[in-house]
N, C-alpha and C positions, 0 to 999 in steps of 0.2 A: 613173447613177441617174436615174430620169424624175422628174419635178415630182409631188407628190402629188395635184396640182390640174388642173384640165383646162385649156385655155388661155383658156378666155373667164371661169371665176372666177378664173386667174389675174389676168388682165389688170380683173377689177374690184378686186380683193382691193388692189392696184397705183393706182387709178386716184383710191382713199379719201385715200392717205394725202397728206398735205400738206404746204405747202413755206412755210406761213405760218399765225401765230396755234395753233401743237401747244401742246401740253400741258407741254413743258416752258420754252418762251417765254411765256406766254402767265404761269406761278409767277413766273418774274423780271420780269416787266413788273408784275405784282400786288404784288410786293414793294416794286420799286424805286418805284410811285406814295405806298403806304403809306408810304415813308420820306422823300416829298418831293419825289424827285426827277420833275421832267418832262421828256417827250420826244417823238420824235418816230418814226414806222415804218418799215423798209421806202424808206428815203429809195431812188430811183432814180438822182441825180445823184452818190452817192458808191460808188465801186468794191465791187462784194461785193453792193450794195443790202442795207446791214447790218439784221438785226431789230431795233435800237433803236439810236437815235442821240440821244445828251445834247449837246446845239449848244453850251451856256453852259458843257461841261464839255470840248468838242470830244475826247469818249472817242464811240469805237462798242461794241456790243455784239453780239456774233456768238453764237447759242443751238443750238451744234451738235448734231445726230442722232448719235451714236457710231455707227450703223452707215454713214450717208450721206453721212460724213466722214472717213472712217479713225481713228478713236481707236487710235491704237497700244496694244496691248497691253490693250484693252480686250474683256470674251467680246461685248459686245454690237456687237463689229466684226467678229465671225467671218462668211465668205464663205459664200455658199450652195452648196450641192456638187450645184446645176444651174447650167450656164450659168456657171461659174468664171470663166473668161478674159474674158466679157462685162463681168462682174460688176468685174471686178480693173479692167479698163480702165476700167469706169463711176466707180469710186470713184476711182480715177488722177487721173480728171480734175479731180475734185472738191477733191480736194485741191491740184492744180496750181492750179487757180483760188482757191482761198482763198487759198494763198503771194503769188498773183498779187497780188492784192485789199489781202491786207495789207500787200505792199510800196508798194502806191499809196499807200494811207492813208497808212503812217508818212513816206514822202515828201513830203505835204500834212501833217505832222506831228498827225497823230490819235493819241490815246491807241488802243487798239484791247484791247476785252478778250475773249476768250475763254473762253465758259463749253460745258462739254462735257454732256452729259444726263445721265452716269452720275455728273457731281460734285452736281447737286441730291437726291440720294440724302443726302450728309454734310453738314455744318456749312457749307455755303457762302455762307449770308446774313453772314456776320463776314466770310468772305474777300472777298466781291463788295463789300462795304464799305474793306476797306483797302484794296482795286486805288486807290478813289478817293486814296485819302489820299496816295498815292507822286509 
């Protein structure tokens, strides 16, 4: 099946989307200031270069894409039926490097939380609250 798109509005269509500060980082970082907590972005010296990092609570916060991440078992993980195998290996990776990342962390003993795109949909401002409390 061919791309619906030609390659060059592919390739901008592609070039928009962002790897920092989206839309669903950007709800959790709004929340978690309103509730108090401060922090810091994007640190470069810890593995993952996590979307938020609480120093004083030494938790990271990882604000994954379900598609850009593998969300198992999620539809907003479904592969595109151009370019499949591209596709499988680009996410592959992706995930290989977060395991990676968070095994760093919890070896430097980091809380590490995990919040997926399709859970800011439900009640997750109570859940992202009692991660802390554990």
């Amino acid at each position: 099946m061919a791309d619906i798109h030609s390659k060059e509005t592919r390739s901008y269509n592609m070039s928009r989307i962002r790897s920092k500060d989206t839309k669903p980082e950007m709800q959790v970082r709004r929340f978690l200031h309103k509730s108090g907590f401060r922090f810091r972005l994007h640190v470069k010296d810890l593995p993952g270069k996590p979307d938020i990092v609480l120093p004083k609570y030494k938790t990271v916060i990882f604000v994954h894409g379900c598609f850009w991440h593998g969300h198992d078992g999620c539809g907003k993980a479904a592969l595109p039926t151009t370019r499949t195998d591209w596709w499988k290996e680009k996410i592959n990776r992706n995930i290989q490097n977060d395991i990676n990342a968070e095994a760093t962390l919890k070896a430097k003993n980091w809380r590490i939380i995990v919040i997926w795109q399709c859970e800011l949909k439900t009640n997750w401002k109570i859940e992202l609250l009692n991660k802390f409390n554990k």
